[in-house]
C-alpha positions in Angstrom: 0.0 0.0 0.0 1.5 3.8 -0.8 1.1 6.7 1.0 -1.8 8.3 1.1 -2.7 11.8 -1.3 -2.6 13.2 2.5 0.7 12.1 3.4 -0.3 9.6 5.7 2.4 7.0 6.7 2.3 3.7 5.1 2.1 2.0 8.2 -1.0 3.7 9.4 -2.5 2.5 6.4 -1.6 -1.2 6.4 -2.8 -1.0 10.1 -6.3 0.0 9.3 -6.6 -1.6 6.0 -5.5 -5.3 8.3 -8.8 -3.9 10.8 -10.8 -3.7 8.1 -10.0 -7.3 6.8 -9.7 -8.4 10.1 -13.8 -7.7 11.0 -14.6 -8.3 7.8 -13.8 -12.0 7.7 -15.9 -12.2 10.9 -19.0 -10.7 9.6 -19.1 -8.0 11.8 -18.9 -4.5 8.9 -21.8 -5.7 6.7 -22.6 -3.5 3.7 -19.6 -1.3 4.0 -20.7 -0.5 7.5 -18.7 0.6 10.6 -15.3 2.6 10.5 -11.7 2.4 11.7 -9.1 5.5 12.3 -5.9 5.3 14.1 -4.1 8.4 15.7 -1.1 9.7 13.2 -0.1 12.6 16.0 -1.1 14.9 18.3 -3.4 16.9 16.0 -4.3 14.6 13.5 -5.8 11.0 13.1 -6.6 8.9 9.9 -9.9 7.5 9.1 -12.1 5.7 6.9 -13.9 7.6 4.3 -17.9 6.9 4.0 -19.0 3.9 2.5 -15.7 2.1 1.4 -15.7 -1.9 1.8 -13.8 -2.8 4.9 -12.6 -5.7 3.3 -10.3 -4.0 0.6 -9.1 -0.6 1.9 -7.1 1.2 -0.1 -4.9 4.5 0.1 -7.7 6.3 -1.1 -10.3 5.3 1.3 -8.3 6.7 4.4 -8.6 10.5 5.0 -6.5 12.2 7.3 -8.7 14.3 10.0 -7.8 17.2 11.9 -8.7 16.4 15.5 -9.9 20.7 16.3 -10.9 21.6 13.0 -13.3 21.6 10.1 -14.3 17.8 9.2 -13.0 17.1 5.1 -16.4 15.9 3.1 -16.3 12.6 2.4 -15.7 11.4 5.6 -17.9 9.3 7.7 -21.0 11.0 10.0 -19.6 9.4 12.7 -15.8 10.7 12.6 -16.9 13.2 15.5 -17.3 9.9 18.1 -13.9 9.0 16.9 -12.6 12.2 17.5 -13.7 12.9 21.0 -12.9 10.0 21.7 -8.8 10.8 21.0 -9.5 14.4 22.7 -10.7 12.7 25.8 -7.5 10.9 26.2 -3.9 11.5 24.9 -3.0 7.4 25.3 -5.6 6.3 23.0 -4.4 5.4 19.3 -6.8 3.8 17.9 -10.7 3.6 17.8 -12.9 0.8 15.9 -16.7 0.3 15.2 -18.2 -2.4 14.1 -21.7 -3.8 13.3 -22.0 -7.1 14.4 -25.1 -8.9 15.4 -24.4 -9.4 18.9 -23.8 -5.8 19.3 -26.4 -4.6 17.4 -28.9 -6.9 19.2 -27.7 -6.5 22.4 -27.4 -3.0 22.5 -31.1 -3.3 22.0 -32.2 -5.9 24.3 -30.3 -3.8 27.7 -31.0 -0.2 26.1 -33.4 0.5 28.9 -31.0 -0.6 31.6 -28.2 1.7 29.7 -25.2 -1.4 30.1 -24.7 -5.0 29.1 -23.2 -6.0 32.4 -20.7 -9.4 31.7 -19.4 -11.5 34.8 -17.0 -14.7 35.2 -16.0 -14.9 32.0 -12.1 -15.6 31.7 -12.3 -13.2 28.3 -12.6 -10.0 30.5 -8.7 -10.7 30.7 -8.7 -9.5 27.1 -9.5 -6.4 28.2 -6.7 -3.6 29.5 -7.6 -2.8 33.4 -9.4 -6.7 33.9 -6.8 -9.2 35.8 -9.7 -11.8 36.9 -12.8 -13.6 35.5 -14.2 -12.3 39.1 -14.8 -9.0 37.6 -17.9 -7.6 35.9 -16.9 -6.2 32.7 -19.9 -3.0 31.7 -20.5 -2.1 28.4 -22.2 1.4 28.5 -24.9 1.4 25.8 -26.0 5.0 24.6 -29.1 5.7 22.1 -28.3 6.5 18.6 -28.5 10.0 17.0 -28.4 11.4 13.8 -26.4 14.3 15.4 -23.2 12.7 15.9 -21.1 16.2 17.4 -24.5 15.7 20.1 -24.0 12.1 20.4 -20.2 12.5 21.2 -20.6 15.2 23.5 -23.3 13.2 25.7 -21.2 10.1 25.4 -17.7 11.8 26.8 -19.9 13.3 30.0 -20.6 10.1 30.6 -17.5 8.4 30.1 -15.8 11.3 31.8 -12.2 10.1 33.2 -13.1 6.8 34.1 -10.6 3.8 33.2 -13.1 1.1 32.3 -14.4 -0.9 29.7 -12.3 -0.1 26.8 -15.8 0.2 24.5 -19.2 1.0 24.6 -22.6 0.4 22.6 -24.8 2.1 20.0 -28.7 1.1 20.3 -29.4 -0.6 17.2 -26.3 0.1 15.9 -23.0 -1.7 17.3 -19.8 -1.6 19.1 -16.9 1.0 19.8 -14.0 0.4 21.2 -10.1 1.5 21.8 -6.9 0.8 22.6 -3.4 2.3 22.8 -2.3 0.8 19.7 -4.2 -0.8 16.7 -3.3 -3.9 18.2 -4.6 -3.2 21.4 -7.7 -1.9 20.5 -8.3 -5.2 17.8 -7.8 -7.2 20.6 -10.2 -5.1 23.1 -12.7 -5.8 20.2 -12.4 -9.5 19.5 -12.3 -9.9 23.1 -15.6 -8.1 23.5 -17.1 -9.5 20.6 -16.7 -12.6 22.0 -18.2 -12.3 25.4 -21.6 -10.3 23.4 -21.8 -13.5 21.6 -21.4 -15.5 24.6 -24.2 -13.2 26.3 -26.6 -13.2 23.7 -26.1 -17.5 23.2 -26.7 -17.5 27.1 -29.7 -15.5 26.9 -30.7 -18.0 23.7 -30.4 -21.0 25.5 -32.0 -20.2 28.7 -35.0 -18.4 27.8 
């Protein structure tokens, strides 16, 4: 892959372009859905442009972003959750969303009670901050807006400071999530991925 027409690192690209392919194989960016950006410095970040297929990212299809600034066009409605999510916090590099079923569902089933709330699972290990499966893992769900710069300014008061769950939940809509490093956050989000799944069989199977 070459650099970017923005002058984005070559690196940077391959790293989202392999997030792409990575939730792609796993079902969980339908119909050019979701949207991956990685953090290129302290005033910039790289996203995915608007409807490109997260399977076969190229060059092209990664934008870079000022993180104070007017938003380029082309770029996904929901670049404004990425970016507050990088203001919030200087040691985040990279932020994914994905549409996956167990996300999508669950984030509807436990809207009302605003978390899916996860205990003794030895996955929550996966996750940065969770040493034991005698922790409860929370999952903040929040209700989807077309006004994304509203929808990110009601999520970070919420978050606030607090060093928990490395994602949260869109109603009807899927999972976030974040890490230090690509590899940290792709690993926060198979690692969540598989404990929704794990919920949602649970709640199958017992009903």
């Amino acid at each position: 892959m070459t650099e970017s027409p923005d002058g984005i690192a070559v690196e940077i690209l391959a790293q989202i372009a392999g997030a792409g392919r990575f939730a792609a194989t796993r079902g969980w960016v339908p119909a050019t859905g979701g949207n991956f950006s990685c953090r290129i410095d302290e005033r910039s970040i790289a996203i995915t442009r608007s409807g490109a297929p997260k399977d076969a990212l190229t060059a092209a299809d990664i934008v870079r972003v000022p993180l104070d600034g007017p938003l380029p066009p082309g770029i996904s409605a929901e670049s404004p959750l990425h970016l507050a999510r990088y203001r919030s916090r200087a040691a985040i590099g990279a932020v994914l969303h994905v549409h996956s079923v167990a996300s999508t569902v669950l984030s509807r089933l436990h809207a009302d009670e605003g978390e899916v709330s996860l205990y003794g699972y030895e996955m929550h290990k996966a996750l940065e901050g969770f040493a034991t499966h005698e922790s409860s893992v929370r999952i903040p769900i929040f209700g989807n807006r077309q006004d994304t710069a509203a929808l990110a300014e009601a999520i970070e008061r919420r978050l606030g400071n607090r060093n928990e769950t490395p994602g949260y939940l869109l109603a009807g809509h899927g999972l976030y999530v974040w890490g230090a490093s690509m590899t940290d956050a792709r690993r926060h989000l198979e690692g969540l991925e598989f404990l929704l799944e794990c919920h949602l069989e649970e709640r199958r199977l017992t009903r």
